[in-house]
C-alpha positions in Angstrom: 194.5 93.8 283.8 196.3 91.3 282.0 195.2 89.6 278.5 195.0 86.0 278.4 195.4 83.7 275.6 192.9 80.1 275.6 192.3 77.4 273.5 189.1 75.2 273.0 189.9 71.9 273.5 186.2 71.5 271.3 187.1 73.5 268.2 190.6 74.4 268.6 189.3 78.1 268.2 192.3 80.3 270.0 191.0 83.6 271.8 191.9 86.3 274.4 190.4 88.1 277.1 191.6 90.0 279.8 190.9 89.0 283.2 191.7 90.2 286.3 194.6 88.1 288.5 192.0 87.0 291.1 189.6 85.6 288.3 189.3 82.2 288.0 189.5 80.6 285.2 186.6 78.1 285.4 183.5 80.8 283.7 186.0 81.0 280.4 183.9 80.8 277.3 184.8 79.7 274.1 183.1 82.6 271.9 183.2 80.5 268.6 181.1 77.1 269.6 180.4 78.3 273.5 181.7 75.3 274.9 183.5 75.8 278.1 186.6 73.1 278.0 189.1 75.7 277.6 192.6 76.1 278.2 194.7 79.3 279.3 198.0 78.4 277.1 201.1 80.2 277.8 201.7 83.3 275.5 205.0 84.7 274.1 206.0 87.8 273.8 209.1 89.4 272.7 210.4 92.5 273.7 213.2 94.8 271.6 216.3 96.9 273.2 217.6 99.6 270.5 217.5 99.4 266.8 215.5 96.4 265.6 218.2 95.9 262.8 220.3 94.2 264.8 218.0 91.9 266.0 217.7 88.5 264.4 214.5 87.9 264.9 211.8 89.2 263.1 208.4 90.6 264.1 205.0 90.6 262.7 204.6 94.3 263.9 206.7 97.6 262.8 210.3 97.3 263.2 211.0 100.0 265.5 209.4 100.3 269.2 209.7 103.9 270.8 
């Protein structure tokens, strides 16, 4: 089930939740001010090959993924 990133368009508040790919997007609740204008943004990821000390690019996790 994949984890999806929204944004209130009310209170800015940014959340995920994981929803299933043939849920629709429309009974999303924003869990800070329980408005329902929300917005599924686009999330980033970033995924390391080898030895993260030759990456560039640092991570807000541990250096090293096994």
């Amino acid at each position: 089930m994949p984890l999806y990133e929204y944004r209130c368009k009310k209170c800015s508040n940014i959340f995920e939740t994981l929803r299933g790919y043939h849920e629709n997007d429309a009974d999303i609740v924003c869990p800070k001010c329980g408005d329902k204008s929300v917005e599924r943004l686009i999330s980033v990821f970033r995924s390391l090959k080898g030895d993260s000390s030759t990456s560039n690019v640092s991570s807000c996790g541990p250096g090293k993924f096994t």
